[in-house]
C-alpha positions as CSV (number, residue, x, y, z in Angstrom):
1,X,227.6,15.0,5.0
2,X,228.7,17.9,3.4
3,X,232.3,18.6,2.0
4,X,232.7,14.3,3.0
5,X,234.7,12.6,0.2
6,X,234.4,8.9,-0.9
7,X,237.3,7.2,-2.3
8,X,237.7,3.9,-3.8
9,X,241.3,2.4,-3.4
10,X,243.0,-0.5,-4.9
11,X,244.8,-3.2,-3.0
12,X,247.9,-1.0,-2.9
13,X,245.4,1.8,-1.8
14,X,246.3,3.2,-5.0
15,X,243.1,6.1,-5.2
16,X,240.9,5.1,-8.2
17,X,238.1,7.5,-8.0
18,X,237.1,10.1,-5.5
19,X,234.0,11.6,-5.2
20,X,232.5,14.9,-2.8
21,X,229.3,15.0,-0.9
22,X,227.6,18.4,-2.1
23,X,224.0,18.1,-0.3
24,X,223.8,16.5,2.8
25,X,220.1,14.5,2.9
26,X,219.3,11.3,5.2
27,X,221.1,8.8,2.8
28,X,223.6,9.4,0.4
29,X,223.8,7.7,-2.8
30,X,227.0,8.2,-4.8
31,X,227.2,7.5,-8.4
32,X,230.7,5.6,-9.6
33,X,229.4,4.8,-13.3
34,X,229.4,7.9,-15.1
35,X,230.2,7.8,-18.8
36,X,234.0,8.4,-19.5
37,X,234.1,11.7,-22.0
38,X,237.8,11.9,-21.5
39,X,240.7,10.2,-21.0
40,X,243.7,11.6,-19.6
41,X,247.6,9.8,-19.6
42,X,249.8,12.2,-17.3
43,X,253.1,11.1,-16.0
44,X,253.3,12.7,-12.4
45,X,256.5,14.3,-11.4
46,X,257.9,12.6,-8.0
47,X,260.8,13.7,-5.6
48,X,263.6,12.5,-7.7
49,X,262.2,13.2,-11.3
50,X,260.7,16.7,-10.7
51,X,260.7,16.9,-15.2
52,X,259.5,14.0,-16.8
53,X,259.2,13.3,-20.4
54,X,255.6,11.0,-21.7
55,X,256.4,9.4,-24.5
56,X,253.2,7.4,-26.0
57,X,252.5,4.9,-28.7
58,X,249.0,3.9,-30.5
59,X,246.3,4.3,-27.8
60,X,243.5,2.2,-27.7
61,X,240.0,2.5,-26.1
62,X,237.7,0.1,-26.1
63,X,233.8,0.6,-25.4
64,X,231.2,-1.9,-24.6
65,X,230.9,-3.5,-27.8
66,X,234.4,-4.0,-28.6
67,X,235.5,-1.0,-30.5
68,X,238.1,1.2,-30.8
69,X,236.3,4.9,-30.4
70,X,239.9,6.9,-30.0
71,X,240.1,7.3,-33.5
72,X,239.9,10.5,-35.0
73,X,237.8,8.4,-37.7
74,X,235.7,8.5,-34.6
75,X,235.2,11.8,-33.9
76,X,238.0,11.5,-31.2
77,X,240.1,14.7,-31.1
78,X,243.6,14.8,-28.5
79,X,245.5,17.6,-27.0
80,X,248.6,17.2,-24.6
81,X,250.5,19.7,-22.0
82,X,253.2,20.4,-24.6
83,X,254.5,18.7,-28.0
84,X,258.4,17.6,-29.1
85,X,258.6,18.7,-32.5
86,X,256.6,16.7,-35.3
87,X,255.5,13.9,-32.2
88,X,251.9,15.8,-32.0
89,X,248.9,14.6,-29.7
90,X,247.0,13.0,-32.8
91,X,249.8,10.6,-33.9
92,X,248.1,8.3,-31.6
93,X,244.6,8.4,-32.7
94,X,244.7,7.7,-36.2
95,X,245.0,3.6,-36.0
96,X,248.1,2.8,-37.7
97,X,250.8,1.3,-35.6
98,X,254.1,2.6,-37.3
99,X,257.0,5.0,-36.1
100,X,254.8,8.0,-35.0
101,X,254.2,8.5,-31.3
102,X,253.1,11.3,-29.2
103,X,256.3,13.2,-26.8
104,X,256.4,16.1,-24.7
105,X,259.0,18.7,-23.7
106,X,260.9,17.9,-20.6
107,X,258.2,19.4,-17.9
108,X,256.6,18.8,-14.6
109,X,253.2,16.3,-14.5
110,X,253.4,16.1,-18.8
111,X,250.0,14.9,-20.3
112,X,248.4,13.9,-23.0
113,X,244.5,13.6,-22.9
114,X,241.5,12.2,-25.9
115,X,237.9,13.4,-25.9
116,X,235.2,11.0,-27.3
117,X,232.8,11.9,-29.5
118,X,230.4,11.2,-27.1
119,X,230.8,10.3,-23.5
120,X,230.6,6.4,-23.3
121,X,231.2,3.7,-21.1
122,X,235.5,2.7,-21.6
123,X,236.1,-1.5,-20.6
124,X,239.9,-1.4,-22.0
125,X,242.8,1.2,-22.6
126,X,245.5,0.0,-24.6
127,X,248.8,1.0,-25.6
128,X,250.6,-0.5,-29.0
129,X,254.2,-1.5,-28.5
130,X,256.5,1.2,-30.1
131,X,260.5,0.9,-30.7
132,X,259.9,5.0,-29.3
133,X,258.6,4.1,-26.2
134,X,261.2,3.1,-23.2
135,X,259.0,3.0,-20.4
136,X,255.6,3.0,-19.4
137,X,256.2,2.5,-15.7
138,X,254.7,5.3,-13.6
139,X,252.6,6.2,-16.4
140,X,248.5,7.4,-14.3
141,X,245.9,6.8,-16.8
142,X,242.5,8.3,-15.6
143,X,239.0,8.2,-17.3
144,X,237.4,11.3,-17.5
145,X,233.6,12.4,-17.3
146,X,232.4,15.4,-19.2
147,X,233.0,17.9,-16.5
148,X,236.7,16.2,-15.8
149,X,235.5,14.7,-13.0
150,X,237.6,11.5,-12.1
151,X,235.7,8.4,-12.7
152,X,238.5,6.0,-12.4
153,X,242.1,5.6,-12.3
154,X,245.3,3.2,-12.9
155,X,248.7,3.3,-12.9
156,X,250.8,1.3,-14.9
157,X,253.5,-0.1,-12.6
158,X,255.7,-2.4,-15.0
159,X,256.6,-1.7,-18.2
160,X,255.6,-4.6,-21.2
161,X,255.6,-4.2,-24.8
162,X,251.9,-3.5,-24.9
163,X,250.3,-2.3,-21.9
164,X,246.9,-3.0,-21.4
165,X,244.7,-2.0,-18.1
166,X,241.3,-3.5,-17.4
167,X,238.5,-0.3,-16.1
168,X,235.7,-3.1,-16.7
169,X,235.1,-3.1,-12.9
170,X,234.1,0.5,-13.0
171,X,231.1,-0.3,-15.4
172,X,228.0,-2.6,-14.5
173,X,227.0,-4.2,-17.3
174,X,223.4,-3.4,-17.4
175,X,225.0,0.6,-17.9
176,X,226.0,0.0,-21.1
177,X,224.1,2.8,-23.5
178,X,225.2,0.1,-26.8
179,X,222.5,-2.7,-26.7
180,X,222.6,-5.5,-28.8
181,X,220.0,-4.3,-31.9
182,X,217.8,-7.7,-31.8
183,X,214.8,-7.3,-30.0
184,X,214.8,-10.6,-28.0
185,X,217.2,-9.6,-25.4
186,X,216.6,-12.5,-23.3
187,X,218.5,-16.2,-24.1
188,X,218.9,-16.4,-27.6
189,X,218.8,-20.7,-28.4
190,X,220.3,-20.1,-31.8
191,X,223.1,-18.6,-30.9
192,X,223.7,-20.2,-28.1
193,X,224.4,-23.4,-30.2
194,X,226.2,-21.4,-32.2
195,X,228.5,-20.3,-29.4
196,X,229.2,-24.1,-27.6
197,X,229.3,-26.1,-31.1
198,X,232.4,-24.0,-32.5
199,X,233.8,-23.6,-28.7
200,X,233.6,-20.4,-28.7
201,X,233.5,-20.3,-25.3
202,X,235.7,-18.2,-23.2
203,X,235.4,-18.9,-18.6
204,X,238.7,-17.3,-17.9
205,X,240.3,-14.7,-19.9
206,X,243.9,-15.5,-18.7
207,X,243.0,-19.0,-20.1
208,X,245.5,-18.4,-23.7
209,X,244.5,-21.8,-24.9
210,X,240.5,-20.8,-24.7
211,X,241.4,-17.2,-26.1
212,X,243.3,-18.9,-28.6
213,X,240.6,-21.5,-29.5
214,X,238.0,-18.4,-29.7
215,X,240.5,-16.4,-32.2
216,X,240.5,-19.6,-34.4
217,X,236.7,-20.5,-34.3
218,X,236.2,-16.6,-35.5
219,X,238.7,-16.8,-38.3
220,X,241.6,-15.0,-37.0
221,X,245.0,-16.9,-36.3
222,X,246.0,-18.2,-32.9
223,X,247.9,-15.3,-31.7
224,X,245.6,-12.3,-33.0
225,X,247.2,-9.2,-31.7
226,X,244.4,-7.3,-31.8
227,X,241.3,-8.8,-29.5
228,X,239.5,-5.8,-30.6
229,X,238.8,-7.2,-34.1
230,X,238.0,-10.6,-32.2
231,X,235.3,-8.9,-30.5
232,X,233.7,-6.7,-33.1
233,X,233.3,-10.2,-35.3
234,X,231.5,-12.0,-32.3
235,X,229.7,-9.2,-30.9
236,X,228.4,-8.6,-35.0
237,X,227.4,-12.7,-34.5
238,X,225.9,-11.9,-31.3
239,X,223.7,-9.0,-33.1
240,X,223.0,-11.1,-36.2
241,X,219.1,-11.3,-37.0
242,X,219.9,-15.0,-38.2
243,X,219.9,-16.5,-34.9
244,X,216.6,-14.6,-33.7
245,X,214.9,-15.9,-36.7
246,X,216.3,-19.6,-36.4
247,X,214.5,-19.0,-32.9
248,X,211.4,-18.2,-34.3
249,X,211.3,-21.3,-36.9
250,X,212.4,-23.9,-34.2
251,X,210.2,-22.1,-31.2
252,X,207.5,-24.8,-32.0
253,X,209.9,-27.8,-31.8
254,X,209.5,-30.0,-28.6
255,X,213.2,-30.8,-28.7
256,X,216.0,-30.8,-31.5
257,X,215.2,-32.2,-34.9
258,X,216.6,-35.6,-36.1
259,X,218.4,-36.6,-38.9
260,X,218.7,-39.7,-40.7
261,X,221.6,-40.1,-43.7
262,X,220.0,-41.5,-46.8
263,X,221.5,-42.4,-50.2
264,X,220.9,-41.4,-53.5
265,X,220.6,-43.9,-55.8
266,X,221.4,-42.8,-59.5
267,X,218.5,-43.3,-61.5
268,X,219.3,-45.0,-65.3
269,X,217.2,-43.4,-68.2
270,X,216.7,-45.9,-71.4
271,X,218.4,-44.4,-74.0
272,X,215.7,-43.5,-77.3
273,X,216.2,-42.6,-80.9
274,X,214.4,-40.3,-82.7
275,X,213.9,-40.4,-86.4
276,X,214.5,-37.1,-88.2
């Protein structure tokens, strides 16, 4: 099987990661879940734009517990093919969303690239609407491994106000190096009951009315921009010893407790003089 190459492809047989047979043996097992060190945005040159210009706002990467780790308050550090005057690489890393964006010189294949702190495993990559930014169409964002090889790739194909592309197919979820602290990994009744009672429950991410619904419950408004925050909160519930120990104090419970409402009844005292 030497030299052979494997290539995943989208439904537009778009190529979202390639990798080479090195050592042929009786059965070949190819690894598509490395850890992303890297991620590059590139805008490729085509027939009729030979020089392009990549203009980014705020980038976004989200691991698998809901944070933001392209943040040079991260450890993150960026670098780019070429820079436009003041517009550097690290404009884009430092989590503010105001007038600073990253832009290149006018160039073949442009690109602008983060490295992690540490390689992890990358569900989200965002990028913050920016009065700067014109177009994102064409624009190939590709997660990295440490050695640059490609572990998976998108291309954005229509522009929006803040573009958002989904790599959480590229990740099991049993590869995730961020475990939940609490040692009972298993079902967790406390908060479970937790989760249902205040309907924070989500079946279908395109739902908005359940997204909203989860926002709310979690104490952020309706419309959130950021679902980053929305997941740090729950995933910091999720983690909370609280719920393991309600676990513990119920675990000898046959089934839930019952309540009965009582009154209180105000008791009258007897009012009694002293003599001085």
């Amino acid at each position: 099987y030497s030299g052979v190459k494997v290539s995943l492809l989208s439904k537009s047989r778009f190529t979202i990661a390639e990798r080479n047979v090195d050592n042929p043996i009786d059965q070949v097992v190819m690894d598509f879940t490395t850890l992303v060190k890297r991620i590059r945005v590139t805008r490729p040159s085509t027939e009729t734009s030979p020089e392009g210009v990549l203009t980014l706002g705020e980038v976004t990467a989200i691991d698998s517990t809901g944070r933001n780790v392209a943040l040079t308050s991260q450890g993150a550090t960026a670098t780019c093919s070429s820079q436009y005057n003041f517009n550097a690489p690290q404009n884009v890393i430092n989590g503010v969303l105001d007038w600073r964006v990253f832009m290149s010189l006018r160039e073949p294949d442009p690109w602008w690239e983060v490295t992690l702190d540490i390689p992890r495993v990358i569900r989200k990559v965002r990028f913050a609407p920016s009065d700067r930014v014109t177009d994102y169409s064409g624009v190939k964002v590709s997660l990295l491994s440490e050695n640059h090889t490609i572990i998976a790739e998108q291309t954005i194909e229509n522009y929006v106000d803040q573009v958002s592309l989904d790599f959480t197919w590229a990740f099991p979820a049993d590869h995730s190096p961020n475990k939940c602290h609490k040692p009972n990994l298993a079902f967790n009744r406390g908060f479970e009951d937790f989760v249902t009672s205040n309907n924070i429950v989500i079946t279908d991410p395109a739902n908005e009315d359940q997204c909203e619904r989860a926002r709310e419950e979690l104490g952020f408004e309706p419309d959130h921009p950021f679902d980053t925050e929305v997941c740090r909160k729950f995933n910091d519930f999720m983690c909370d010893p609280f719920f393991t120990g309600l676990d513990h104090v119920t675990e000898s419970l046959e089934g839930p407790p019952q309540f009965e409402q009582v009154t209180y009844d105000e008791v009258e005292y007897e009012e009694v003089e002293y003599e001085a």
